[in-house]
N, C-alpha and C positions, 0 to 999 in steps of 0.2 A: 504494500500500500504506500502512495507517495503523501507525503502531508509536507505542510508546513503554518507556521502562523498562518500565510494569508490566503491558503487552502480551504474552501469552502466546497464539501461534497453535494451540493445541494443544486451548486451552481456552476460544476464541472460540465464542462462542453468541449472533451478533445479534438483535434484536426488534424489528420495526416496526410502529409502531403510530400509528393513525389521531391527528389532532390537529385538525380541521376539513377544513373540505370539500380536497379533493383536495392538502391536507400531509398529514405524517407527522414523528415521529421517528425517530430512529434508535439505536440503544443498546445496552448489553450486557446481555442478561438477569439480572433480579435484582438491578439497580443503579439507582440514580436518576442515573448517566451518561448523556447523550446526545451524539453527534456534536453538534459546536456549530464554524460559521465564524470563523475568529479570525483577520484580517489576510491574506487569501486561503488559508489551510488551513484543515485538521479537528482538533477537538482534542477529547477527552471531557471533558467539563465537567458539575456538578452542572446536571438539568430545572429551569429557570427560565420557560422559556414565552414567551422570546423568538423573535423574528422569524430570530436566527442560527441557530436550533433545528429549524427547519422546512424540510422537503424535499418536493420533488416529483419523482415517479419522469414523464417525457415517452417516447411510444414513437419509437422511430426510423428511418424509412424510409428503406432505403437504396436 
């Protein structure tokens, strides 16, 4: 679960959206926040377009 102080579950509205071939980011609508890796977690950070910004969704067979 991501939280922080100004983390509001209520009014959680993610966005993801294409960034090159098979990344994405990931974000809260209507903000230039995206998920970004920072020391092995998640943290919303201003889109910069770096490498810790970029996600890949892999399917999983189980």
């Amino acid at each position: 679960m991501l939280g922080t102080s100004e983390f509001d579950p209520g009014n959680a509205v993610w966005s993801i959206q294409p960034a090159g071939p098979g990344v994405f980011t990931i974000g809260k609508r209507g903000q230039d926040s995206v998920w970004t890796e920072v020391d092995h977690h998640v943290e919303l950070k201003p889109a910069n377009g770096s490498p810790a910004q970029l996600w890949k969704f892999e399917r999983l067979d189980y």
